[in-house]
N, C-alpha and C positions, 0 to 999 in steps of 0.2 A: 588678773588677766582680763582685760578690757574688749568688749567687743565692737564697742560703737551705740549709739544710742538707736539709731538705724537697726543698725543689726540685729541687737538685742532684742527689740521688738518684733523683728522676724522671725528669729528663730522661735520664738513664745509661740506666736500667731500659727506659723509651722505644726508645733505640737499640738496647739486646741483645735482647728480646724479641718475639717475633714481633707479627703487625696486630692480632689478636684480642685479645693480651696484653694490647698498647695501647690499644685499647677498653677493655677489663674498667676500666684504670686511670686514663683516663678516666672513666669512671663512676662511681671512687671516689673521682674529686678533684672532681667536680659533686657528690656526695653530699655529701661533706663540704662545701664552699664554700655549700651550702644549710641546710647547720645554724648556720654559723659567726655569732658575735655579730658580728664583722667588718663583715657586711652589715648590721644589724639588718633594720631595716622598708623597706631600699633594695629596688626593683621589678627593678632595673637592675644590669648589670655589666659592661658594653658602656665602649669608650673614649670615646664622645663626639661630637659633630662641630658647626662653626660654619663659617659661611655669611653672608652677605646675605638669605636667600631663608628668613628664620625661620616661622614658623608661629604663627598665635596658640593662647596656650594659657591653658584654666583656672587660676584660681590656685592651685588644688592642685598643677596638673602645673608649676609653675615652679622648683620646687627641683629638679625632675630635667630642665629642658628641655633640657642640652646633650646626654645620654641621649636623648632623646625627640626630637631634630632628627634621631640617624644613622637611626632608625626613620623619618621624615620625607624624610630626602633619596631612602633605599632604594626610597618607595615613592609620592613625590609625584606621577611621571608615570605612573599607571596610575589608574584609577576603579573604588576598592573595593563602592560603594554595591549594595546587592543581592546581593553575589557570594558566592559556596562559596571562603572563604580557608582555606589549609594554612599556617602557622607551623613552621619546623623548626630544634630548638635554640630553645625560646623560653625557658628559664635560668629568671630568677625573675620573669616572666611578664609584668613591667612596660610592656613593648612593646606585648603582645598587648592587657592590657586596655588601653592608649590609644587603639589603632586599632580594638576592638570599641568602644569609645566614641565616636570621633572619625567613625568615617567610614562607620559604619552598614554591615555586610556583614549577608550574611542569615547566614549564622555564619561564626564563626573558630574551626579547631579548632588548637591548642597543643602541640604535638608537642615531648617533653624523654625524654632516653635518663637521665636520674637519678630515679629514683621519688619520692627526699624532694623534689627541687626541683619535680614534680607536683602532690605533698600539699601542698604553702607554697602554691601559686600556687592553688588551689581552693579552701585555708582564705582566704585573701587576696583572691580574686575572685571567687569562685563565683557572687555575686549576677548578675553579669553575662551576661544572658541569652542574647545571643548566642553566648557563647564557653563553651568546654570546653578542660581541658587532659588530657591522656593522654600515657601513659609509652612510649615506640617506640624504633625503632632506625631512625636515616635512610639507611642502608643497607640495607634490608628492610623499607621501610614497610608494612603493611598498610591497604593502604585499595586499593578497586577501581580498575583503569585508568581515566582522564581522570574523576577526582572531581571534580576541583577548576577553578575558573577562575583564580587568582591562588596563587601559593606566595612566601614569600617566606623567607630565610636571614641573617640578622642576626650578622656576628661568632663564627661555629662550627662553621664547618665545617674548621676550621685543625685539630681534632680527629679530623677523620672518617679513619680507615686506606684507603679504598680513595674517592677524589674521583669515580673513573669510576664505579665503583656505586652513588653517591650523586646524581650527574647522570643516570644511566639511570634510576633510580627516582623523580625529580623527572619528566624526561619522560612515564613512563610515567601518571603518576596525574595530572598535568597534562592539563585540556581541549584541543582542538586550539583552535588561537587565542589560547590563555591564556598569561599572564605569568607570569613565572619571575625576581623580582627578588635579586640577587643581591651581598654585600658582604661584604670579611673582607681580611687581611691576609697578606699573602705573600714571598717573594724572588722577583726577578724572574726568575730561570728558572724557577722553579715556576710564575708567572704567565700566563709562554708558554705552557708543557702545558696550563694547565685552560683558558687562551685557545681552544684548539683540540679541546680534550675540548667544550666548548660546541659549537664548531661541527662536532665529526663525530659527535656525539648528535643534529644535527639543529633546535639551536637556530638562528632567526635573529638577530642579537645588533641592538636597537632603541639603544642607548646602551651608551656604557662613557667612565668616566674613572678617574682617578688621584685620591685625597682623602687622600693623604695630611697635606697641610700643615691642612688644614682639623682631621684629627683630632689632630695634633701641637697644635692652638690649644686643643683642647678640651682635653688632656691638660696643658697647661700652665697652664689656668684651673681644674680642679680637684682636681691634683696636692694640693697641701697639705689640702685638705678631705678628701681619700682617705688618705692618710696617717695623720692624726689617725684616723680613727676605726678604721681598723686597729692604728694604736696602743693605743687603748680597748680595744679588741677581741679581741685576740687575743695570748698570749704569746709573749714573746721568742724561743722558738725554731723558730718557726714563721712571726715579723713579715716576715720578708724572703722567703719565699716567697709570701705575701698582696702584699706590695709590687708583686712582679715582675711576680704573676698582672694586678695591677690596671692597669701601667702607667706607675708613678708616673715622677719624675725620675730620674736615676740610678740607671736600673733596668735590666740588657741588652733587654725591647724596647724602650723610650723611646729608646734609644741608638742602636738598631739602625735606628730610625724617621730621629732625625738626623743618620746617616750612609750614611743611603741602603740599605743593607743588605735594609732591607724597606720597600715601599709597601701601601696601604692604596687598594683598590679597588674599586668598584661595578660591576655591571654589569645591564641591562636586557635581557632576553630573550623572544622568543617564540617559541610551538611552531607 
């Protein structure tokens, strides 16, 4: 099972390196993944998810709906209408502008620790008045205690060095009352820990499941269209570290996904 030469050398670097390290390097692999022809005009870089429970969407938004469902499942039992929404990790913003378009908040602000992926997502959406996007770090947000009435975390927090700093700083700028929706991908002993980091920060937890299999469905419908245009996209010695990032088939997380190794979870919180 091949990771890429890229790759491989991050994930090394990863394990020798202290947490700050692995921030800075993260950062550096969101910069990049934000210039990359790879993506081109893709909003999205999320795995996906399928359901029963789909969502009508414009016909614009149909080339990206299985993208556009995990954003949908994250955040279908909460009522954005009106509210102060915080985005954390919103990549290349694709998410953000669906639900400032979709469900009418009185703003959405877009919170990305990669500067370039900022500037795409302002060049790319700025029209949209609701929303703004800004450069932060989700472990030291700046914004005042209980900003917000809804937050929500899409697919990236598997990056953050310190999870518990990340959940206290959600609680904190979180309204009392307010929703804290929550989804990303783990091993099940790591699952446990942030299970219970929720609940000794003081969340209530409203929902939680396992989506795995649902995101394995999405991952297997458009595998080969992700492929290809990383093909196009980007050179050979670099294609299989894009592969990995993205998920495809035969890829160590795809693998990891079907053999249990790592599940893919939600959860629903409030303060």
């Amino acid at each position: 099972m091949r990771l890429g030469l890229p790759a491989r050398i991050f994930a090394t670097l990863l394990k020798v390196f202290p947490s700050k390290i692995g921030d800075s390097m993260w950062r550096w692999w969101y910069q990049r993944l934000a210039k990359a022809k790879a993506w081109g005009e893709f909003g999205f870089m999320n795995y996906g998810f399928i359901d029963d429970n789909q969502p009508v969407l414009d016909s614009e938004d149909e080339s990206d709906r299985l993208f556009i469902q995990l954003y949908h499942m994250n955040i279908r039992d909460i009522e954005l209408n009106g509210k102060e929404v915080l985005e954390i990790g919103s990549g290349r913003g694709g998410g953000a502008n669906w639900i400032a378009r979709t469900y009418s908040p009185q703003s959405l602000t877009a919170l990305d620790y990669s500067g370039a992926a900022v500037k795409l997502c302002n060049q790319m959406y700025g029209r949209q008045e609701n929303l703004q996007f800004v450069e932060g770090n989700a472990m030291s947000l700046s914004f005042e205690d209980e900003s917000y009435d809804i937050i929500y975390n899409v697919e990236s927090s598997h990056c953050y060095s310190n999870m518990s700093q990340f959940i206290l700083e959600v609680y904190r700028v979180l309204k009392a009352g307010g929703h804290f929706a929550w989804t990303d991908f783990r091993d099940k002993k790591t699952m446990e820990y942030i299970h219970q980091l929720f609940l000794s920060t003081g969340f209530e937890i409203e929902s939680q499941s396992d989506i795995t299999e649902e995101v394995i469905a999405a991952l297997d419908q458009i595998s080969d269209d992700k492929q290809s245009k990383i093909k196009n996209g980007t050179n050979v010695i670099i294609r299989r570290s894009f592969e990995t990032f993205a998920g495809v088939r035969n890829t160590p997380v795809y693998d990891a996904f079907i053999k249990g190794d790592l599940g893919y979870y939600r959860y629903l919180l409030r303060k």
